[in-house]
DOKOL-126602 format. One line per 4 residues: number of its first residue (from 1); their letters; for each residue x, y, z negated of N, C-alpha, C, O, CB. Coordinates in Angstrom, 2 decimals. Last residue first. Glycine has a CB too. Example, Ala and Ser with C-alpha at 12.3 -4.5 7.8 and 13.67 -1.06 7.14 Angstrom:
2
2	SA	12.85:-2.25:-7.08:13.67:-1.06:-7.14:12.90:0.03:-7.87:13.41:1.14:-8.04:14.08:-0.60:-5.72; 13.19:-5.69:-7.80:12.30:-4.50:-7.80:13.20:-3.30:-7.80:14.24:-3.32:-8.46:11.31:-4.47:-9.05 $
***
This chain:
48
48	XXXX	218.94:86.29:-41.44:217.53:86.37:-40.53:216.69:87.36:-41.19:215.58:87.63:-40.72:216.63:84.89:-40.43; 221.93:85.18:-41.34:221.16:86.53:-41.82:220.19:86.56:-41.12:220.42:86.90:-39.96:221.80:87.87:-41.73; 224.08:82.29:-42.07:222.71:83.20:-40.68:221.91:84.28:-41.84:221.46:84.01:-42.95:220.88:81.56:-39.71; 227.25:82.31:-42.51:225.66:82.55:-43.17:224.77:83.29:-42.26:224.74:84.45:-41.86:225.66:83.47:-44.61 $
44	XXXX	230.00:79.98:-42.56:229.09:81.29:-42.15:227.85:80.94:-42.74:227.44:79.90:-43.24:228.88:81.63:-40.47; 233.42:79.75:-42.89:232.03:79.23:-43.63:231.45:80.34:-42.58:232.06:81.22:-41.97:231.71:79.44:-45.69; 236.27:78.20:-41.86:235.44:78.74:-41.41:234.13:78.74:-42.29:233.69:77.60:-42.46:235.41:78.28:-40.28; 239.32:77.30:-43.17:238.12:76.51:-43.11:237.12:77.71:-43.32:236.96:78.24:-44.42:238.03:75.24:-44.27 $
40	XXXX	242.66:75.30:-41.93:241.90:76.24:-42.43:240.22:76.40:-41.92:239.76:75.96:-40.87:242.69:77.39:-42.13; 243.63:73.16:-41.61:244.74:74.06:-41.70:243.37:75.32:-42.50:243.50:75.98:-43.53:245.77:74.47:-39.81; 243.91:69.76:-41.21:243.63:70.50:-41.37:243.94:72.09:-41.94:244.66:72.06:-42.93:243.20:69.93:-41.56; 246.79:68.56:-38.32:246.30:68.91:-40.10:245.19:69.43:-40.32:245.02:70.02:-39.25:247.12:69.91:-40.92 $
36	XXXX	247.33:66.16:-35.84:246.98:67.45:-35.96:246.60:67.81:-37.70:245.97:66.88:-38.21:245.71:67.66:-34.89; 248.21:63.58:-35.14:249.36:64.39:-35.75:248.66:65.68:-35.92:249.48:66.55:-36.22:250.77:64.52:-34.81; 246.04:61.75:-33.61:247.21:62.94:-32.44:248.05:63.56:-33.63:248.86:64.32:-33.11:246.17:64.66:-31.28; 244.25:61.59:-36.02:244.85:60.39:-35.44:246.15:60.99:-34.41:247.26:60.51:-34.61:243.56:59.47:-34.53 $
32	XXXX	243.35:64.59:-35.45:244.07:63.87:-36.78:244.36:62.77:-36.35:245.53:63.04:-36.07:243.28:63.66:-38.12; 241.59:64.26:-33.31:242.84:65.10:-33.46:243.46:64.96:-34.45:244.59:65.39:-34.25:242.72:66.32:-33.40; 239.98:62.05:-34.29:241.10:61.63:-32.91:242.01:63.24:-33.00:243.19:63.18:-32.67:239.97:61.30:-30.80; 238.44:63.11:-36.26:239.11:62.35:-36.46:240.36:61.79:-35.53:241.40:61.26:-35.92:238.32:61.70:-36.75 $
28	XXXX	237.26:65.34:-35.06:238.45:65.78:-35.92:239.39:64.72:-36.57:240.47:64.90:-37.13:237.92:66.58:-37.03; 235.74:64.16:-33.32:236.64:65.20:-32.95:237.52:64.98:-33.80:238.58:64.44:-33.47:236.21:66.54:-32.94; 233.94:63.01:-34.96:234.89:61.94:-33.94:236.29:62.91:-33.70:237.47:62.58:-33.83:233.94:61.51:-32.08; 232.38:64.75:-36.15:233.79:64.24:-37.02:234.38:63.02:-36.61:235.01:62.20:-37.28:233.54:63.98:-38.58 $
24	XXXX	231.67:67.33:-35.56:231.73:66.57:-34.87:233.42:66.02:-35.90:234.56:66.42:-36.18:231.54:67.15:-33.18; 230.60:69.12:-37.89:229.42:67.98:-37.56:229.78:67.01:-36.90:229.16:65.94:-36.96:228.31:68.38:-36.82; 232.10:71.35:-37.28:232.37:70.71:-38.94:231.34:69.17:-38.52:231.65:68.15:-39.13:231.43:72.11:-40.73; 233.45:71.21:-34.62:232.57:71.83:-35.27:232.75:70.82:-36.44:233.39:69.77:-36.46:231.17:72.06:-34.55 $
20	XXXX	236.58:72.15:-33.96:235.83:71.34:-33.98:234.55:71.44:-34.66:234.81:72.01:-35.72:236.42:70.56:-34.27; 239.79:73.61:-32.26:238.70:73.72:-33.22:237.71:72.74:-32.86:237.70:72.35:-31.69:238.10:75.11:-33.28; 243.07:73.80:-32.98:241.89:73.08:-32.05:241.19:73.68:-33.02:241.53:74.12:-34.12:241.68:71.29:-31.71; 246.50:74.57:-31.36:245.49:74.63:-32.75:244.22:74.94:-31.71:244.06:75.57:-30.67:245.89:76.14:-34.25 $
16	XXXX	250.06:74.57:-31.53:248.67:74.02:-30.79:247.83:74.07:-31.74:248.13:73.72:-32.88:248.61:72.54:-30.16; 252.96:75.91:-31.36:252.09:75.35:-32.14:250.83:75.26:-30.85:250.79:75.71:-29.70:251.81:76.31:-33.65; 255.20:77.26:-28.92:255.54:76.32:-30.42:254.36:75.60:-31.85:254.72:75.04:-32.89:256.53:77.48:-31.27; 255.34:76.72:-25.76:254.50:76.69:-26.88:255.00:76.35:-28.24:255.18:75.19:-28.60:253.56:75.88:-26.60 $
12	XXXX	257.36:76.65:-23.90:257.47:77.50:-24.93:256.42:77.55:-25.73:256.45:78.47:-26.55:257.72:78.64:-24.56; 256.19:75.12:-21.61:256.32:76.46:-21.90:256.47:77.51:-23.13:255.99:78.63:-23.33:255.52:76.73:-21.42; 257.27:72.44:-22.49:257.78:72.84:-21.43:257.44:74.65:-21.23:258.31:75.39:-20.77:257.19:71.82:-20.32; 255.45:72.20:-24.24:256.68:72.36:-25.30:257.36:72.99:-24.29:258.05:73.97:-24.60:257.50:70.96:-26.06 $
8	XXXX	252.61:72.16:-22.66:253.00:73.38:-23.92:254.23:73.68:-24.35:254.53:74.79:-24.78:252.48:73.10:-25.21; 253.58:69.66:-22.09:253.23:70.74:-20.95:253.13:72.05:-21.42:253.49:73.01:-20.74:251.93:70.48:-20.24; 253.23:67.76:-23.92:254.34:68.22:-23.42:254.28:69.29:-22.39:255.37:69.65:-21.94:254.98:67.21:-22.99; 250.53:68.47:-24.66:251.41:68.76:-25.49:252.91:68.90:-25.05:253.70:69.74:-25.50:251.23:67.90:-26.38 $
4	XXXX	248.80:67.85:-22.60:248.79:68.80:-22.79:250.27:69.43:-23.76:250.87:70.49:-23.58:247.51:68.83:-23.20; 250.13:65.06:-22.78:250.32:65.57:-21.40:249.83:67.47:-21.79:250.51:68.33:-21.23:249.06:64.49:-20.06; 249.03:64.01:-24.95:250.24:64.04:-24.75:250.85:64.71:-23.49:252.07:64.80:-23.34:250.54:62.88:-24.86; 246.14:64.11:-24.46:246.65:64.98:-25.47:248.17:65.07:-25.32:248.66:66.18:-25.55:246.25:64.48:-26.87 $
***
């Protein structure tokens, strides 16, 4: 993660933003452990 991140700052990246499925909450826990926030929150509805 630190190698992506400095490799972003080196091109002018000024933000980074992940996605994770709501189920994988290793994911969201090691990108939150990396300084990442929750920022905003996806719902959906299967239409069958």
């Amino acid at each position: 993660m630190r190698a992506a991140e400095s490799e972003s700052r080196a091109r002018g990246v000024r933000r980074m933003v992940l996605d994770a499925w709501a189920t994988n909450e290793g994911a969201q826990h090691f990108f939150q452990a990396e300084g990442f926030v929750p920022f905003n929150i996806v719902l959906e509805k299967a239409l069958e």
